[in-house]
DRENKEZA-309412 format. One record per residue (C-alpha): residue number from 1; residue in three letters; chain; z, y negated, x. Coordinates in steps of 0.1 Angstrom, whole numbers, plus 5000, padded with zeros to 4 digits. Last residue first. Layout:
! DRENKEZA-309412
 num residuo cadena    z    y    x
 NUM     ALA      A    Z    Y    X
...
//
This chain:
! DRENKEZA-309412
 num residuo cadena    z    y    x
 563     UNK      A 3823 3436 7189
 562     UNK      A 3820 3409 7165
 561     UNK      A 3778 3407 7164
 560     UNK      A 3761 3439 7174
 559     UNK      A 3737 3437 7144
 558     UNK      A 3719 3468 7127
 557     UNK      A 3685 3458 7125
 556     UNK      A 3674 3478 7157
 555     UNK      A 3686 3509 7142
 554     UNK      A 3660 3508 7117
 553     UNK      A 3676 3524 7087
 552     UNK      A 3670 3557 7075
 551     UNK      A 3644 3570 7047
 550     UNK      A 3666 3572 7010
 549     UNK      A 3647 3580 6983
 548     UNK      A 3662 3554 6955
 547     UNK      A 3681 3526 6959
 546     UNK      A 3695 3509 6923
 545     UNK      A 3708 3469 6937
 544     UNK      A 3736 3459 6919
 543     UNK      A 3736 3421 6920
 542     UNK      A 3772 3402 6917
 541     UNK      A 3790 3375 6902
 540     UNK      A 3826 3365 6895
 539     UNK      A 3847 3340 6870
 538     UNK      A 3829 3332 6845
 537     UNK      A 3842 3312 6817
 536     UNK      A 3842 3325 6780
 535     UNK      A 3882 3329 6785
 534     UNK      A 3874 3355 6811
 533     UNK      A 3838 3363 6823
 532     UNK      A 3825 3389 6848
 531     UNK      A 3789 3383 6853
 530     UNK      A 3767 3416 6865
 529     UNK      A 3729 3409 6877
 528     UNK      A 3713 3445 6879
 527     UNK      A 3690 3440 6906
 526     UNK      A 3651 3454 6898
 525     UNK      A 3649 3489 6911
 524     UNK      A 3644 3498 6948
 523     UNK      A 3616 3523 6958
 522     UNK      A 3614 3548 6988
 521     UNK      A 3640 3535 7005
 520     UNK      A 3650 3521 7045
 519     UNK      A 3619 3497 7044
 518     UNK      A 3632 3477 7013
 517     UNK      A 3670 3471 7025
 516     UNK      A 3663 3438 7037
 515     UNK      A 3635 3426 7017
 514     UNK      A 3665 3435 6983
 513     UNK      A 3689 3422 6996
 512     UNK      A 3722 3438 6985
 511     UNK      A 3748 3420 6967
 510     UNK      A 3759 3454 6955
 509     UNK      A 3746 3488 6964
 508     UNK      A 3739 3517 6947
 507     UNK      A 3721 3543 6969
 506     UNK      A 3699 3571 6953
 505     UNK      A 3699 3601 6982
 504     UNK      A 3670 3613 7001
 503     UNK      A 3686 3610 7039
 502     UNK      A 3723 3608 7038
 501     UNK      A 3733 3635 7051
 500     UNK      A 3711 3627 7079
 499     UNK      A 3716 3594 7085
 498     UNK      A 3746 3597 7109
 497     UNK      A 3746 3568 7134
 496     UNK      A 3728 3545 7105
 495     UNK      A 3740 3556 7071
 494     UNK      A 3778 3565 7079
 493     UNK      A 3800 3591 7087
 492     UNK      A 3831 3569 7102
 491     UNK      A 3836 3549 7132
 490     UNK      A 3811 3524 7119
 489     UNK      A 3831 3518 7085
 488     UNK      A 3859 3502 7113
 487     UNK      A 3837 3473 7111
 486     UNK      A 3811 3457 7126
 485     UNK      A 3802 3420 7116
 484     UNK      A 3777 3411 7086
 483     UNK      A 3741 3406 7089
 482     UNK      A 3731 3427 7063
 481     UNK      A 3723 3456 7087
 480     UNK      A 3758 3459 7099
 479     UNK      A 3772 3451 7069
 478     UNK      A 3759 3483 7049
 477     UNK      A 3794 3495 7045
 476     UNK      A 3797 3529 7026
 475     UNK      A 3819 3535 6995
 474     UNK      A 3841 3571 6992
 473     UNK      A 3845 3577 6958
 472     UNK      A 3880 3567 6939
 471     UNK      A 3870 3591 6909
 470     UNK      A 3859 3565 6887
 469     UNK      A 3852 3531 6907
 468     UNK      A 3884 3506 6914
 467     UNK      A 3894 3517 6951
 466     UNK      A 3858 3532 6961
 465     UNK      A 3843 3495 6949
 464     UNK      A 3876 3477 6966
 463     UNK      A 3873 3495 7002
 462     UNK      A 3830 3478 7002
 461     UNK      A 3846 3442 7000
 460     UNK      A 3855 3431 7033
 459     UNK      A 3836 3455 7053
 458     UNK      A 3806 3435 7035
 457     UNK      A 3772 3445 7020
 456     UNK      A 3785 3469 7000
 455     UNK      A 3776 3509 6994
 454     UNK      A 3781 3536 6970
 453     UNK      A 3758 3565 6975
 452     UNK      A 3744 3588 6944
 451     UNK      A 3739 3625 6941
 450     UNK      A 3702 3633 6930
 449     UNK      A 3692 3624 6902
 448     UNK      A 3684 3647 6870
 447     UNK      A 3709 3625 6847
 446     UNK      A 3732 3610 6877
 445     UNK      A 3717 3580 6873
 444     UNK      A 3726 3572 6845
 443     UNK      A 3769 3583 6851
 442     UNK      A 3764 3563 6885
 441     UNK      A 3749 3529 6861
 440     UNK      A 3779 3534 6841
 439     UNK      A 3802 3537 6868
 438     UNK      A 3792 3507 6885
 437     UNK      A 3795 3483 6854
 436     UNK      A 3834 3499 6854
 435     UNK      A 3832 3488 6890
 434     UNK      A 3822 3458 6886
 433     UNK      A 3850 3453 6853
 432     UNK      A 3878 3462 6877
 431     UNK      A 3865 3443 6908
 430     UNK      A 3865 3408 6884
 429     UNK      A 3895 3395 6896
 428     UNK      A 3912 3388 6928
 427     UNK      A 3887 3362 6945
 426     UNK      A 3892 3339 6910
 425     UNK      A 3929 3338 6926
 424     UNK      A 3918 3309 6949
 423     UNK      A 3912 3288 6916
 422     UNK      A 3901 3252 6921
 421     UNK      A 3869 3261 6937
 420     UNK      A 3861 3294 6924
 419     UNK      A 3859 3275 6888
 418     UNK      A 3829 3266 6895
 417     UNK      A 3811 3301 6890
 416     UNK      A 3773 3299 6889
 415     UNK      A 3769 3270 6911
 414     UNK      A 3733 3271 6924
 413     UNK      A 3720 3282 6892
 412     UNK      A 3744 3261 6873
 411     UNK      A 3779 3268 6859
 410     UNK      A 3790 3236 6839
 409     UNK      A 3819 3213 6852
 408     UNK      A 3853 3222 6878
 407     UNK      A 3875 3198 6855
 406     UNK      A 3867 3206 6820
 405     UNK      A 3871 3246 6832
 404     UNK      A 3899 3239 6846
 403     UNK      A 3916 3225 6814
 402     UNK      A 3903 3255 6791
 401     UNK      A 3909 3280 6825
 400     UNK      A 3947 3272 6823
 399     UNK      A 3959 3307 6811
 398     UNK      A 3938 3322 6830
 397     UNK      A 3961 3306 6866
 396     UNK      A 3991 3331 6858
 395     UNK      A 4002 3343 6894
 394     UNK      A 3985 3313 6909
 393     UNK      A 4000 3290 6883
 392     UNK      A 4035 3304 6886
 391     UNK      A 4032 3295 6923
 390     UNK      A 4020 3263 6917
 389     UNK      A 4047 3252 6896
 388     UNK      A 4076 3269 6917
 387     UNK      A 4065 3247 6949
 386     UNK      A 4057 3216 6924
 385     UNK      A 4095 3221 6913
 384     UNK      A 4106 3228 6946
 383     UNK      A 4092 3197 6957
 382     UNK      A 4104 3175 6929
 381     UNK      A 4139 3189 6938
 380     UNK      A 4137 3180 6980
 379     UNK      A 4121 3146 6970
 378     UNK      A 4150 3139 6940
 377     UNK      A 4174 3150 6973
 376     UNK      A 4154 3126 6998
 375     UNK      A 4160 3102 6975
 374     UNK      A 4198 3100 6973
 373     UNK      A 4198 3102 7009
 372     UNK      A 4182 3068 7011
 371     UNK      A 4204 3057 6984
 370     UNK      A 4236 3065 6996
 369     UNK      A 4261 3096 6995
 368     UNK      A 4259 3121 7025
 367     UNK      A 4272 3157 7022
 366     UNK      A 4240 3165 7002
 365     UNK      A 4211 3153 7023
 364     UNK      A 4230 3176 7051
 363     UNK      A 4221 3206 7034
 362     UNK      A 4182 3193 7035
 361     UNK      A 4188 3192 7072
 360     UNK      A 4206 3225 7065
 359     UNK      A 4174 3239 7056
 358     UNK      A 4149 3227 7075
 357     UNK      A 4171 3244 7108
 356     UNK      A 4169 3277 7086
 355     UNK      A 4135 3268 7083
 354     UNK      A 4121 3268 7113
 353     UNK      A 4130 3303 7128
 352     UNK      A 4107 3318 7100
 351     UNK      A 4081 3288 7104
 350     UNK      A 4062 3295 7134
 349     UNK      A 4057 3336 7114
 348     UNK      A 4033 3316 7098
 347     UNK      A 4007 3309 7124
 346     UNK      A 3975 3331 7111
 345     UNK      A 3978 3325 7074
 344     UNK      A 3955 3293 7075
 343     UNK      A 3925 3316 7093
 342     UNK      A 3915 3298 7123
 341     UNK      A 3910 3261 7130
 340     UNK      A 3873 3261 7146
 339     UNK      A 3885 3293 7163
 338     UNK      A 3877 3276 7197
 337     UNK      A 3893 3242 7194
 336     UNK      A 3917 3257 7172
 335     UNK      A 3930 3280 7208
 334     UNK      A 3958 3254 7217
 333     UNK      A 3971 3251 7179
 332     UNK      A 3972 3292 7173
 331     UNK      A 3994 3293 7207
 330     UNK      A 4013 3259 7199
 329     UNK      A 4021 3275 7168
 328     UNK      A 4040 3304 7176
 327     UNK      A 4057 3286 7207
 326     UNK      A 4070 3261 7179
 325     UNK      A 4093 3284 7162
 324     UNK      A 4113 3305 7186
 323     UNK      A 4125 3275 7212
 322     UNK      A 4134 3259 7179
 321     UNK      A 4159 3285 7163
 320     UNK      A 4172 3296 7197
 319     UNK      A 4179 3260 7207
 318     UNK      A 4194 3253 7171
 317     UNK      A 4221 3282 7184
 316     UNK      A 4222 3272 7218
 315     UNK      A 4236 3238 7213
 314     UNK      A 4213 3212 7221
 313     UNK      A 4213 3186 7249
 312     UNK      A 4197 3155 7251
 311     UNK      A 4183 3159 7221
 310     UNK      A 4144 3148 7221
 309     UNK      A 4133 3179 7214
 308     UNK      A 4159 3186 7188
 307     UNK      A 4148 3163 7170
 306     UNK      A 4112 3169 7171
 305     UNK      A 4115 3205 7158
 304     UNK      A 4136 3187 7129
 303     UNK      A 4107 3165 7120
 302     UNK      A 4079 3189 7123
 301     UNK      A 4095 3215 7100
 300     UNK      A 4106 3183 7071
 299     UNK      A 4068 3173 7076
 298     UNK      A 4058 3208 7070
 297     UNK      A 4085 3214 7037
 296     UNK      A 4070 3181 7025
 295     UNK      A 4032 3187 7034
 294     UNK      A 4028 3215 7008
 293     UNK      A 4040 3242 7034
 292     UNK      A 4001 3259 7031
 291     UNK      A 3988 3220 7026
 290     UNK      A 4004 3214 7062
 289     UNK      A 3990 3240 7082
 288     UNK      A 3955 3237 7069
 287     UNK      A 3954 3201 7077
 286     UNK      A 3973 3210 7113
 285     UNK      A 3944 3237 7116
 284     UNK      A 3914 3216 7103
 283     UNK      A 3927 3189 7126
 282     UNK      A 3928 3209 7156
 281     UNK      A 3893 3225 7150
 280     UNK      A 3879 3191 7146
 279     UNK      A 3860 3199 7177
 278     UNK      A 3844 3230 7175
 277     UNK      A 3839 3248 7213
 276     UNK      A 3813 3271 7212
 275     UNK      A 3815 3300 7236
 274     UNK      A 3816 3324 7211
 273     UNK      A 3796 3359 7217
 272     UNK      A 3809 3356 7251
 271     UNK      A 3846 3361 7241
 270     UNK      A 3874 3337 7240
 269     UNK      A 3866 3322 7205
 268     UNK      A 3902 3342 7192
 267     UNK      A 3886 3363 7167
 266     UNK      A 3861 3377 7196
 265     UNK      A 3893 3383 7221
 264     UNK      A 3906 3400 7190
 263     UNK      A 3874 3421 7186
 262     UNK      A 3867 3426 7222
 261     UNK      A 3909 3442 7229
 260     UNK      A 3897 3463 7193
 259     UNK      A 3869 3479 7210
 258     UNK      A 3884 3491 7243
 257     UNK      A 3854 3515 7240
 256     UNK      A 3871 3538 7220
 255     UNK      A 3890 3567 7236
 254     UNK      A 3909 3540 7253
 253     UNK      A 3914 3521 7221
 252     UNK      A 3928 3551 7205
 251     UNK      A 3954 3557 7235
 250     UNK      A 3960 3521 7236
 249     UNK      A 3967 3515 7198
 248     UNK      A 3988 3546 7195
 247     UNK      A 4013 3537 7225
 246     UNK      A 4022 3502 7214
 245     UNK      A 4058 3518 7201
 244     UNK      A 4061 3528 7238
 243     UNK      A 4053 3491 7248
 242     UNK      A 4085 3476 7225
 241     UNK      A 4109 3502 7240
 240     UNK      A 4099 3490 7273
 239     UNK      A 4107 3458 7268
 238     UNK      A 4139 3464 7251
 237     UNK      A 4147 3482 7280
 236     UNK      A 4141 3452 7297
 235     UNK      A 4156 3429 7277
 234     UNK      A 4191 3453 7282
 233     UNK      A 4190 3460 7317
 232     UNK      A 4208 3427 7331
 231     UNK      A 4189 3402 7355
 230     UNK      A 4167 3387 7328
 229     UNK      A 4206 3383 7309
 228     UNK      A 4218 3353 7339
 227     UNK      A 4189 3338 7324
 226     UNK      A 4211 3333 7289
 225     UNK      A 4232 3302 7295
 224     UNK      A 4203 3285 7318
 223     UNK      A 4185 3285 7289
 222     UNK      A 4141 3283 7303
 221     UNK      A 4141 3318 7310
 220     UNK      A 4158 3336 7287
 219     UNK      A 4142 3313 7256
 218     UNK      A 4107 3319 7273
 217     UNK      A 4111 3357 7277
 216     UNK      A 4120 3353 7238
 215     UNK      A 4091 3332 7230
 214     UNK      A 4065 3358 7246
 213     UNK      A 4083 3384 7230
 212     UNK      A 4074 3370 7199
 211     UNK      A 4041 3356 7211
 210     UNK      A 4030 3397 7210
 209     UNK      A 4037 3402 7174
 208     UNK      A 4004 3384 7177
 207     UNK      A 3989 3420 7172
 206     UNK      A 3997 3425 7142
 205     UNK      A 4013 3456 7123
 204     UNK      A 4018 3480 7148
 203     UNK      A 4027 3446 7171
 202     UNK      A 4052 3441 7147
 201     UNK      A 4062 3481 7151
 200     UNK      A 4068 3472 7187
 199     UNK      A 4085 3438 7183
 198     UNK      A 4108 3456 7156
 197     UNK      A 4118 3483 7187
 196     UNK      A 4121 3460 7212
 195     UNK      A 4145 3443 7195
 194     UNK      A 4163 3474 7181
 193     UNK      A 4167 3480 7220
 192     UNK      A 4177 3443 7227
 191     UNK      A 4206 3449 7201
 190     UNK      A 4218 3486 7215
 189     UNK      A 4222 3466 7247
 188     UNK      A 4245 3443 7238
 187     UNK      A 4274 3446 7256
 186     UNK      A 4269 3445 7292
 185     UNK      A 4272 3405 7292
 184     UNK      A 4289 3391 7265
 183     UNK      A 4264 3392 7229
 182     UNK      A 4246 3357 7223
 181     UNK      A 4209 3367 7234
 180     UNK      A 4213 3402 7223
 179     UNK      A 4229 3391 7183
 178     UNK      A 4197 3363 7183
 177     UNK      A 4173 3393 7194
 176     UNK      A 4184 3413 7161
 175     UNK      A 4180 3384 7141
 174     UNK      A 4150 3375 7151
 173     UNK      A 4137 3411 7150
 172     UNK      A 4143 3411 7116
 171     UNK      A 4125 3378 7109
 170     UNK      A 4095 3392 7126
 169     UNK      A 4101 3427 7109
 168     UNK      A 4099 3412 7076
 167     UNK      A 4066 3385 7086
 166     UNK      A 4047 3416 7100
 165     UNK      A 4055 3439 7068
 164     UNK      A 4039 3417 7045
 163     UNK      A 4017 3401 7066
 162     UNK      A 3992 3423 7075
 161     UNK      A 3984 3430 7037
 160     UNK      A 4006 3445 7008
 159     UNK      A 4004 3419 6981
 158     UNK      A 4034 3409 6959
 157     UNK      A 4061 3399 6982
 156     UNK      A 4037 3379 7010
 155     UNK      A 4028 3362 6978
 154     UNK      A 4056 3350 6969
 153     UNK      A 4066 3337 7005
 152     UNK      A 4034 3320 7007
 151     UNK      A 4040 3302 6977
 150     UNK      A 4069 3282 6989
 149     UNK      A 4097 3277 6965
 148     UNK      A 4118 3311 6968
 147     UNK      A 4114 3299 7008
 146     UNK      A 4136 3269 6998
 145     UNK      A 4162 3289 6977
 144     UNK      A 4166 3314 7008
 143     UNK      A 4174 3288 7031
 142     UNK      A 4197 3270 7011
 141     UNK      A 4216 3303 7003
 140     UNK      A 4222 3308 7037
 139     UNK      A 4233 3269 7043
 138     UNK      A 4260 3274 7022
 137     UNK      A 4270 3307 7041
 136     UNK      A 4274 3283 7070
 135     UNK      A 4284 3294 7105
 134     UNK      A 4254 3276 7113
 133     UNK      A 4232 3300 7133
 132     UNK      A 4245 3330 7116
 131     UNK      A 4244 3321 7082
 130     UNK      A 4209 3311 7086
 129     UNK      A 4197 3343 7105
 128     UNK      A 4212 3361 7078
 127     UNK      A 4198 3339 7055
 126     UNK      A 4164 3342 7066
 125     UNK      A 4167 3377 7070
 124     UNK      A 4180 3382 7036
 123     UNK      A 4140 3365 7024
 122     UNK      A 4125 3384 7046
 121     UNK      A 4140 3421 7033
 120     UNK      A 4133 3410 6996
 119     UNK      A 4097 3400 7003
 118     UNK      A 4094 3435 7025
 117     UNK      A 4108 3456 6989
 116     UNK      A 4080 3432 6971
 115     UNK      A 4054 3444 6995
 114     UNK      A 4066 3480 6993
 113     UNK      A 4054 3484 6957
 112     UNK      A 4017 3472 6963
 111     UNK      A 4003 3504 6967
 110     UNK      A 4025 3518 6935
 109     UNK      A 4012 3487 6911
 108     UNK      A 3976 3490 6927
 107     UNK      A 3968 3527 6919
 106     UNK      A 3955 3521 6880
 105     UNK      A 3962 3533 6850
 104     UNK      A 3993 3514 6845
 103     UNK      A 4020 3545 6836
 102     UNK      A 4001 3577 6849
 101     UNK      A 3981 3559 6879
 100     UNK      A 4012 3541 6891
  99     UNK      A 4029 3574 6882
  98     UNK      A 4005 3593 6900
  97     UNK      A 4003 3568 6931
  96     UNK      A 4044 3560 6934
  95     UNK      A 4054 3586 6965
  94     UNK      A 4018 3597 6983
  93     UNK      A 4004 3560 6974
  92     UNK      A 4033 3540 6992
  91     UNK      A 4034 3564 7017
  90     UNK      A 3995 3559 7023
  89     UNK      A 3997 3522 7021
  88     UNK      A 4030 3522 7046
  87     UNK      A 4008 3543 7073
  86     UNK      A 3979 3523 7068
  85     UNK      A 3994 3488 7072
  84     UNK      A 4012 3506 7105
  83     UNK      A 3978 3513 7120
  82     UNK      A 3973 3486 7142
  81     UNK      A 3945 3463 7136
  80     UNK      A 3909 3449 7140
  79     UNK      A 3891 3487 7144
  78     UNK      A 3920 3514 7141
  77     UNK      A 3946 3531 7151
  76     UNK      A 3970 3562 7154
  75     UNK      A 3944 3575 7130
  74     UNK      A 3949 3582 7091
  73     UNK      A 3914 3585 7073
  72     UNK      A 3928 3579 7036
  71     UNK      A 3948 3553 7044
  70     UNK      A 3918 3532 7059
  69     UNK      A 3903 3527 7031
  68     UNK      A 3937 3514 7016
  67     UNK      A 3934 3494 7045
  66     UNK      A 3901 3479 7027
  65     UNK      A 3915 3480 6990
  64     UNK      A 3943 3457 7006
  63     UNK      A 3918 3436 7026
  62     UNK      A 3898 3430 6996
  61     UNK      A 3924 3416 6974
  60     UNK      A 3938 3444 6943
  59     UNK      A 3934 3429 6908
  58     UNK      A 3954 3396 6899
  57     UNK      A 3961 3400 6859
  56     UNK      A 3994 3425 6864
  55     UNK      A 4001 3437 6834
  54     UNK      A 4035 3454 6836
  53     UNK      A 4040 3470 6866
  52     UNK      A 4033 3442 6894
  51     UNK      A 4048 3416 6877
  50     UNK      A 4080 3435 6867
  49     UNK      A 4081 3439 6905
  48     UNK      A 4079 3405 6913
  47     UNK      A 4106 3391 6888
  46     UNK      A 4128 3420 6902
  45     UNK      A 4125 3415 6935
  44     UNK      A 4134 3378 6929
  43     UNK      A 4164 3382 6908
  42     UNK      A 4175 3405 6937
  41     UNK      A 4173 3376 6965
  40     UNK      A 4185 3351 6943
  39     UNK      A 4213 3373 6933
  38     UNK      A 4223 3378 6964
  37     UNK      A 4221 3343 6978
  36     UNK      A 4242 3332 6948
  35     UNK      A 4267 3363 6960
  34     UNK      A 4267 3347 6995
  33     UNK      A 4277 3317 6982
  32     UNK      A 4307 3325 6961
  31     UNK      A 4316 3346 6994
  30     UNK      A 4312 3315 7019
  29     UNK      A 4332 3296 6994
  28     UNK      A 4362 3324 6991
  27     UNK      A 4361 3325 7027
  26     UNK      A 4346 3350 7049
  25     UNK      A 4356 3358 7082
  24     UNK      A 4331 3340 7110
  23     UNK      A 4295 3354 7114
  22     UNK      A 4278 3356 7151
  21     UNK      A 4284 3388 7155
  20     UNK      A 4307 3377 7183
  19     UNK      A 4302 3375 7216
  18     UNK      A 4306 3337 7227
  17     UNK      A 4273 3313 7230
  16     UNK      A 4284 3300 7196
  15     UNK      A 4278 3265 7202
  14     UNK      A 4294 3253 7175
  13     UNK      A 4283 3234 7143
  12     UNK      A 4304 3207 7126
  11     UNK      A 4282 3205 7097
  10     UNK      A 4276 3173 7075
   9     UNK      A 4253 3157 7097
   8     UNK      A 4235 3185 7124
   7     UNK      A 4203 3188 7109
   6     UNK      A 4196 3150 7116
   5     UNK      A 4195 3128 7085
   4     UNK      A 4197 3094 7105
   3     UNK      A 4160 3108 7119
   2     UNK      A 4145 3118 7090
   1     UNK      A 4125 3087 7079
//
């Protein structure tokens, strides 16, 4: 389908293996289309910011609320990640909170504030990387339109996980290591060195920043134009740079048990507490894979990667590009059969050195006038118009509850809230009104009661109850004797290694279990069921389970599992 409509058609691209920057003197076209890329770029941090600060109707997710948790006990590390999410969470809090607080009521506009500032940054990556690779400031502005398309890439820009930052620097850093690779010998040192220093705060971020500088040895290695460079300083100073940045996560994991190396190798099915293999782990993956780029854009990733496989020679520009890209999700496709698939976000930064070559494929569409080429451009529109579609539908999805609501059926006892199945965003609502039902039953309780305990049975969603609750009180995670994995709640004060200060007190917990938690209290009350509706449709449910006379917890219930 692709093949006559190879990324090259239309463009008369060099191999600019020569010193330069990499970007030829702009002509009045080139400028017109730079300025489009501009404003694309800015219309688009706007849009998200007016999202965030004026009525926002997707609440905080549970891993934002949980490395907010984390931002108020700053370490140079922690449990499952690096402490750069922390870091940015706390600044973001210390500089916008009160007026976030003041203007919106609520901390989530100013946490989420530097996710739309890392959208912008990814999105002129791309098109710097573009620009550069093609000589085509045409093919910049493609790039950038296609990702404005793609959910993902509005999302990255709105919440403040991971991936915010880790996807910006990634991009960054492919740039940077693009000007290294193609810079005369001697000459560009300062670029591996701002290399190695975006591969170190990736890896501050996430820890698969790692394949990065996997790739990159791989690009020097395997292009016999740049392995004359593994015998100059500059990649390894980079190097270096890159493992000072790493400094914090091995000082903190050697004064703890080497516990995050177990976790990851745990996350990754290579420890002993997974040794099974799951066989249609591939094909969840590459199904996975493909919905996330809507099959089109994936297809059009696949295709290109392919055709410059089977080049007989490539120029070193779409080398870089492809040599960058599919090493990412080889990795996360090789260890599937261990993960059972993984998590759908986990191979995304594959696609940031894809899509400039994507996009001026699609370029080329344009340059050529016939009927096939005529309907890959109506496929290339109808796409970005689904793309656009569904992404105003996850930022606005209430407003089609009447329709969804026909389609998911009626709530019953084993299916309370149906609509959780065609709405993803139903996970982001709801933790406003729980925790105003929280509140109430604390402000009871605390009529001749002894100070109360917040607790949740998961580390996913025990930071999101302090987050939303009056007062921002420090919540507890009871996952450990719930059945749930260890978290970095266990490196805190907590119930089990520190009961003391506990011992007495009136615990609220929600989705508790009741036979569970029994023998650690005096009395439990009957659960408080709590239904968040919108539109008459409900949305959310939990149990609040009223604890009273704390004892201790029987430290052989606690679970070792994801160590």
């Amino acid at each position: 389908m692709f093949g006559e409509y190879h990324l090259f058609r239309g463009h008369a691209l060099q191999d600019i293996s020569q010193p330069a920057s990499g970007l030829t003197k702009s002509n009045d076209a080139d400028s017109r289309w730079d300025r489009y890329s501009a404003a694309l770029i800015l219309l688009s941090a706007i849009i998200h910011l007016a999202y965030l600060w004026f009525r926002c109707p997707i609440e905080i997710s549970t891993d934002e609320a949980h490395y907010w948790d984390w931002s108020r006990h700053l370490d140079w590390s922690y449990y499952s990640k690096g402490p750069l999410v922390a870091w940015l969470i706390w600044l973001d809090c210390e500089m916008l909170g009160k007026a976030s607080e003041y203007f919106t009521g609520s901390l989530m506009p100013g946490l989420r504030t530097s996710a739309v500032i890392f959208g912008a940054g990814l999105l002129l990556a791309l098109h710097q990387l573009a620009r550069m690779s093609f000589l085509s400031a045409k093919i910049g502005f493609v790039v950038v339109a296609i990702a404005l398309t793609l959910p993902p890439v509005h999302v990255l820009s709105l919440l403040l996980t991971i991936d915010s930052p880790y996807c910006c620097i990634w991009a960054w850093a492919l740039v940077t290591a693009r000007m290294g690779l193609f810079s005369q010998a001697g000459q560009g040192n300062h670029w591996w060195i701002a290399t190695g220093m975006l591969v170190g705060l990736g890896i501050l971020a996430k820890y698969t920043m790692v394949i990065f500088a996997g790739s990159l040895f791989l690009a020097l290695l395997t292009n016999p134009a740049w392995r004359p460079k593994l015998k100059e300083i500059g990649p390894w100073v980079g190097a270096f740079t890159a493992l000072l940045f790493c400094l914090p996560i091995l000082f903190w994991n050697i004064a703890n048990d080497w516990v995050t190396f177990r976790h990851v190798g745990n996350l990754a099915g290579v420890a002993k507490e997974t040794p099974r293999i799951h066989w249609l782990g591939p094909l969840n993956f590459l199904g996975g894979q493909a919905g996330l780029l809507l099959v089109f854009w994936f297809s059009l990733w696949v295709a290109t990667l392919w055709n410059i496989k089977n080049r007989k020679t490539a120029d070193s520009n779409t080398y870089y590009l492809w040599i960058m890209s599919w090493p990412v999700f080889g990795v996360f496709l090789a260890f599937s059969p261990k993960t059972g698939g993984g998590e759908i976000n986990w191979p995304i930064t594959a696609y940031l050195s894809g899509l400039p070559l994507v996009a001026a494929m699609v370029t080329g569409w344009w340059t050529i006038f016939n009927e096939t080429s005529k309907r890959l451009r109506m496929a290339t529109y109808g796409m970005g118009i689904l793309g656009i579609s569904l992404t105003i539908f996850l930022f606005f999805s209430s407003f089609t509850y009447p329709l969804l609501a026909q389609l998911a059926g009626t709530p019953t006892n084993s299916n309370p809230t149906p609509l959780r199945k065609l709405d993803p965003t139903c996970r982001l609502k709801g933790w406003k009104s729980l925790a105003a039902k929280i509140d109430q039953v604390r402000k009871s309780l605390s009529l001749g009661e002894m100070e109360t305990v917040l607790c949740g049975n998961r580390w996913s969603s025990t930071g999101i109850l302090g987050f939303y609750c009056q007062g921002h009180p420090q919540a507890y995670c009871l996952g450990p004797i719930l059945g749930d994995r260890h978290s970095q709640y266990d490196f805190w004060l907590n119930p089990f290694d520190q009961p003391e200060p506990f011992h007495g007190k009136t615990f609220i917990v929600v989705d508790g279990v009741e036979k569970v938690l029994g023998p650690a209290f005096e009395s439990i009350d009957s659960p408080i069921e709590f239904i968040h509706m919108e539109n008459g449709n409900p949305i959310a449910r939990w149990n609040i389970l009223v604890c009273r006379g704390f004892k201790g917890f029987p430290k052989e219930r606690a679970t070792s599992r994801g160590w």
